[in-house]
C-alpha positions in Angstrom: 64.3 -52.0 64.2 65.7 -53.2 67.6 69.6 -52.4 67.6 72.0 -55.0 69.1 75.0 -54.6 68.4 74.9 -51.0 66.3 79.1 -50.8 66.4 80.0 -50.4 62.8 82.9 -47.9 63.2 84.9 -48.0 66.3 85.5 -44.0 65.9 81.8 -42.9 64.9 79.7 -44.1 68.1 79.4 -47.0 70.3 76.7 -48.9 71.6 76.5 -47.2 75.0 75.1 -44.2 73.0 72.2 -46.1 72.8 69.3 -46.9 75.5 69.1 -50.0 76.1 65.7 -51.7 73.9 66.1 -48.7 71.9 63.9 -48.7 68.5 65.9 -46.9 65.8 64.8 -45.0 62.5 66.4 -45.9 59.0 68.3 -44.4 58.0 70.6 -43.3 61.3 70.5 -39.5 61.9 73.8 -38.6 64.1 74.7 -35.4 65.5 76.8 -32.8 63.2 74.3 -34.1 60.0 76.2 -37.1 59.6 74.4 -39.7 57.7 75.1 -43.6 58.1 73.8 -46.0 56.0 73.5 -49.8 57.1 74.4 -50.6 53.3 77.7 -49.6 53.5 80.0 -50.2 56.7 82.8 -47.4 56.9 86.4 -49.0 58.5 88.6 -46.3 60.4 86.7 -43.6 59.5 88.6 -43.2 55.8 85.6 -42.3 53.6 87.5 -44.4 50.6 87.8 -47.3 52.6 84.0 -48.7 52.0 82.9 -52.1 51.8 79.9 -52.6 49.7 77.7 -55.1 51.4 74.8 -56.5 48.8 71.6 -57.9 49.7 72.6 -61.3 49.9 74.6 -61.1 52.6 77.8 -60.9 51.6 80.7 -58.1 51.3 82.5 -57.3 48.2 85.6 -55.7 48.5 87.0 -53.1 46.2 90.4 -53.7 45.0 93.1 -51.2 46.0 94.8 -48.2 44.0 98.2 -48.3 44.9 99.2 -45.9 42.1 99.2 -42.1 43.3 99.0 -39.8 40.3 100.1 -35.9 41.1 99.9 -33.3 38.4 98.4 -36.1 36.1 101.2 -38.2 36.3 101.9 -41.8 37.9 105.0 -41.8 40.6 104.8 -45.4 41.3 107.6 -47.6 39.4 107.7 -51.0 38.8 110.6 -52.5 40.4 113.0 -54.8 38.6 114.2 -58.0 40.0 117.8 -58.4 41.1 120.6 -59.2 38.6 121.2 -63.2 38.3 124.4 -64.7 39.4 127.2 -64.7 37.0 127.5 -68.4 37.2 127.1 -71.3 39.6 130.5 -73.5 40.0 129.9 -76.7 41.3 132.6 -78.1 43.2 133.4 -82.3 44.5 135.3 -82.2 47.8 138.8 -83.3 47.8 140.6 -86.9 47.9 138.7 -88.1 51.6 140.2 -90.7 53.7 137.3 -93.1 52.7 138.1 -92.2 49.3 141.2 -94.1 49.8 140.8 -96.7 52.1 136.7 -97.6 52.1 137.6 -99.7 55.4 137.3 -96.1 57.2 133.6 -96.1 57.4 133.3 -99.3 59.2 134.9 -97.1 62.1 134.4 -93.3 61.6 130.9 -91.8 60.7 130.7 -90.9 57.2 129.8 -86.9 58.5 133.1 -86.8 60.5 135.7 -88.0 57.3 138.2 -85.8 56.6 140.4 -85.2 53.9 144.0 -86.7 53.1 146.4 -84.4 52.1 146.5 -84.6 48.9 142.7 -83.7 49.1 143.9 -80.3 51.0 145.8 -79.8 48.3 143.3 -80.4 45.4 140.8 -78.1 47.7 143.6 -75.3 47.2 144.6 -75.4 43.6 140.8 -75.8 42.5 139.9 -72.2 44.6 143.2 -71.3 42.1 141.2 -72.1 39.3 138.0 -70.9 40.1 139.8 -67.4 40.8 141.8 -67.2 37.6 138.3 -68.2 35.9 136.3 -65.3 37.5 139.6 -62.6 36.3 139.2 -63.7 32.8 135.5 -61.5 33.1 137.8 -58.9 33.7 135.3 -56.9 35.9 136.3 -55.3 39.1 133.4 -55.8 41.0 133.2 -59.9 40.9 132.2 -61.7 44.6 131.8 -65.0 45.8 129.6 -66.7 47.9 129.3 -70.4 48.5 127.1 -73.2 49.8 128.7 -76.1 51.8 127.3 -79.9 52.9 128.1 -79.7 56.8 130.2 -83.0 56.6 134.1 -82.6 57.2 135.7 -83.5 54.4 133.6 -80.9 52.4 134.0 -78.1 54.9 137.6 -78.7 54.9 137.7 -78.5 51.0 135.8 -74.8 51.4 138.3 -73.9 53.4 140.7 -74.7 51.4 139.2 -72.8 48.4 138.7 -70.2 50.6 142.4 -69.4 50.6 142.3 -67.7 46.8 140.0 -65.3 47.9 140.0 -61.8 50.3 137.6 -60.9 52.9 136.3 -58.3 50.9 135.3 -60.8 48.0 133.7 -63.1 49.7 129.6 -61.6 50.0 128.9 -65.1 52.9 128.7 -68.5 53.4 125.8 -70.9 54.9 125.8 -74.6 55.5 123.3 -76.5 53.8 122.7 -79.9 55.3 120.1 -80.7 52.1 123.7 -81.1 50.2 125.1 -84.1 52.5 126.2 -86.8 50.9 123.4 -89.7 49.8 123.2 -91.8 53.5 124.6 -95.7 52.9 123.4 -96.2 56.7 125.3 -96.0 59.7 128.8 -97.5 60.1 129.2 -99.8 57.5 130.1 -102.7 57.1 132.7 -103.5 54.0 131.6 -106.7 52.5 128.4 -105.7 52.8 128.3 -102.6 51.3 130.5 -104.3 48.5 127.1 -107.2 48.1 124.6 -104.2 48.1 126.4 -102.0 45.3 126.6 -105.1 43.3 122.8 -105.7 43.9 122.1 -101.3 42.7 123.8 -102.1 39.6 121.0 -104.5 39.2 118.2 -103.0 40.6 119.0 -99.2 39.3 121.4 -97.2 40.8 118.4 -94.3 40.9 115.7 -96.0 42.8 117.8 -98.6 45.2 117.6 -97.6 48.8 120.2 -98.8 50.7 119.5 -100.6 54.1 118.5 -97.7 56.6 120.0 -95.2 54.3 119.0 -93.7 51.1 118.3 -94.0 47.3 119.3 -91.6 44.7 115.7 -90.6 44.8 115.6 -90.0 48.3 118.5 -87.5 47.8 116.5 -86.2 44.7 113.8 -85.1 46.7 115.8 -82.9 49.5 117.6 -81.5 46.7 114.7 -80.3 44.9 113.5 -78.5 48.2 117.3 -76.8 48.5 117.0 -75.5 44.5 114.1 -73.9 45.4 115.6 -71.8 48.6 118.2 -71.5 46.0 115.8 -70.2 43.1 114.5 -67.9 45.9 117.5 -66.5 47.4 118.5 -65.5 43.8 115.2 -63.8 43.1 115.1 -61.6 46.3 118.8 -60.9 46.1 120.1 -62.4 49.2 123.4 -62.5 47.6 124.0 -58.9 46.5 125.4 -57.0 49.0 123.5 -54.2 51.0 122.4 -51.2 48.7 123.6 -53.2 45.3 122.7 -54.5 42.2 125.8 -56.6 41.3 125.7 -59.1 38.2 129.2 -60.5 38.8 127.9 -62.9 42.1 129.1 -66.6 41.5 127.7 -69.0 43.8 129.9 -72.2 44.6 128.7 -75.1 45.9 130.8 -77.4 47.6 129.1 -80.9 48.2 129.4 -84.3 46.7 129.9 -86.5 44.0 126.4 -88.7 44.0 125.0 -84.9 45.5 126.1 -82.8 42.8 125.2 -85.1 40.2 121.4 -85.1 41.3 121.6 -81.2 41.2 122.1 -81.4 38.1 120.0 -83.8 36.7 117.4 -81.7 38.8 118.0 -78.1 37.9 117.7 -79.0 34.1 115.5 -82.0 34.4 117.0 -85.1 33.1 115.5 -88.3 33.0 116.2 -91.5 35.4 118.0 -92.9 32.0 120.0 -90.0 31.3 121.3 -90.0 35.5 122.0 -93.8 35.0 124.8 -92.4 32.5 126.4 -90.4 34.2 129.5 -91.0 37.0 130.8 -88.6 39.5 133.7 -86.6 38.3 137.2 -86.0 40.4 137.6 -85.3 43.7 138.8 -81.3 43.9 136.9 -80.8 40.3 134.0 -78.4 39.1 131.1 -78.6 36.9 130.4 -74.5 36.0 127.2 -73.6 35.0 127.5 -69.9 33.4 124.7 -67.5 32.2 124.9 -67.5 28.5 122.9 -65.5 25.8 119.4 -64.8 26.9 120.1 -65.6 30.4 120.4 -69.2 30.0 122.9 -71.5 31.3 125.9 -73.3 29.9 127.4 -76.4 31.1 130.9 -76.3 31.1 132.9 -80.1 32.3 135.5 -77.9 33.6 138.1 -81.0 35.6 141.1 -78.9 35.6 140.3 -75.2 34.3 143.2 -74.2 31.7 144.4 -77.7 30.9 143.9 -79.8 28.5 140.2 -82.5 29.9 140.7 -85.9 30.0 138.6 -87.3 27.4 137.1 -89.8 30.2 136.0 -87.0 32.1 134.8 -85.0 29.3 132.5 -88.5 27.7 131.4 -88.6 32.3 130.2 -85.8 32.7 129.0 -84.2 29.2 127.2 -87.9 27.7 124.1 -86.9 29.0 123.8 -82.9 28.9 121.4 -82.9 26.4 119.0 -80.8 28.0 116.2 -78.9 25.4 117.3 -75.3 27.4 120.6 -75.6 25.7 121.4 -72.8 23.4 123.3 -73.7 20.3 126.5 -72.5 21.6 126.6 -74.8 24.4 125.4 -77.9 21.6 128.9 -76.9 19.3 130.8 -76.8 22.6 129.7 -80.4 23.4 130.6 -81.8 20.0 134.0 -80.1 19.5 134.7 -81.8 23.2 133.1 -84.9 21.8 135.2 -84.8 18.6 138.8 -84.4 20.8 137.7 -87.5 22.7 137.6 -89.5 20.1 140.8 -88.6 18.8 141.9 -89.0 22.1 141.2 -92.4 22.3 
């Protein structure tokens, strides 16, 4: 058999061992009585590592033992995934200057709006309430860490939520431009952004696209691509802090109103009909989803944490959380909030 290219192990013999036209016996007899046989092709010289090559041209490959047993017994362990965040605390920036006078976006870009002062404040007193909510665990170990839209107004509000917490509790915080506000366009103009809402209430507040901006769906879609960094930071960890296994994390994120809503609707999957119910709650409020029996999650309307909810912003935001994944706890919640509403009203 002529021999062209007679290479198989880079550590065995080359091909300048060979004269050149050289006719060669089968099987291969090499020096020290080491046998080589063209069926099998030997890879760095580790006698385990063989590729059996069939007759029909093509190479199967033996799947790998990563287990190594001494003494009859298995060393490798199967290692557990990472301990879930405690809960996830959604938070609505503060009272922003457009929020009060709508003529400001006709002037300013929506990304550079800041907050009045009575938004600093409501930035303040709700990282108050998120504190005294994460004491009542009464665990020593608790940590924060939080998400933020890059656009003023909702950076301003994490720094003001930022003020309830130490250094030391805080595990880091990244900005997330997939949790911007929904885009209405450029600057914009005020009758005409009064002419196009009217016309979304008609066409569907989900699917209307406003004039070089966005629709609710548009936002949908980035949002689904940010739950599933999110989904992925929490399963490698990227939360717990070096050398630790800690399941008091909460993550907060700090975005907006049309934003947070289409987080929700798509982290437990509600329908178009069940968003079209729903309406943004306060500026400076939270939405906290907690990790309930089984590891699944329960909504709690939180508007203002230890006081009694408006029964508006309880029928807002809990009308439509009638996702299957909810436990029975969460369902009696719902209906006792349900039931004070009515008598509310």
């Amino acid at each position: 058999m002529a021999m062209t290219h007679p290479c198989f192990s880079a550590s065995s013999f080359y091909i300048s061992c060979f004269p050149k036209n050289a006719t060669l016996s089968w099987p291969i007899q090499v020096s020290q009585q080491r046998v080589y046989d063209f069926n099998k092709i030997q890879a760095c010289a580790i006698p385990r590592d063989i590729i059996e090559h069939s007759g029909n041209g093509f190479a199967g490959f033996p799947q790998k033992d990563y287990s190594h047993k001494e003494s009859g017994t298995s060393t490798s362990k199967t290692k557990s995934p990472p301990p879930r965040p405690r809960r996830i605390i959604l938070v609505r920036h503060g009272q922003s200057e457009g929020n009060v006078d709508e003529g400001v976006y006709t002037r300013v870009s929506d990304p550079k709006i800041g907050l009045t002062e009575k938004g600093v404040v409501d930035a303040e007193k709700c990282g108050r309430r998120i504190r005294e909510m994460i004491e009542e665990d009464q665990v020593h170990n608790w940590k924060v860490y939080f998400y933020v839209s890059p656009y003023k107004r909702a950076v301003d509000t994490l720094k003001g939520l930022g003020k309830s917490f130490e250094r030391s509790r805080i595990v880091g915080m990244r900005e997330e431009p997939r949790l911007r506000e929904q885009d209405f366009g450029n600057f914009q103009d005020r009758e005409k952004m009064r002419v196009e809402k009217a016309i979304r209430m008609r066409y569907g507040r989900f699917f209307y696209r406003f004039p070089n901006g966005e629709s609710a769906a548009d936002v949908y879609d980035r949002i689904t691509g940010f739950r599933e960094t999110l989904k992925s930071d929490i399963d490698v960890g990227r939360f717990q802090p070096p050398g630790q296994r800690n399941p008091n994390i909460n993550l907060v994120i700090v975005s907006h109103g049309l934003t947070l809503r289409v987080f929700l609707m798509r982290w437990y999957k509600w329908t178009v009909e069940q968003f079209e119910r729903l309406n943004n709650f306060s500026n400076g409020s939270m939405v906290v989803m907690e990790r309930g029996y089984g590891g699944r999650d329960i909504r709690k309307p939180y508007t203002n944490y230890k006081r009694k909810l408006n029964s508006k912003d309880i029928m807002k935001i809990s009308a439509s959380i009638d996702s299957p994944a909810c436990d029975e706890i969460s369902r009696r919640r719902r209906r006792r909030l349900r039931r004070r509403a009515a008598e509310d009203e």
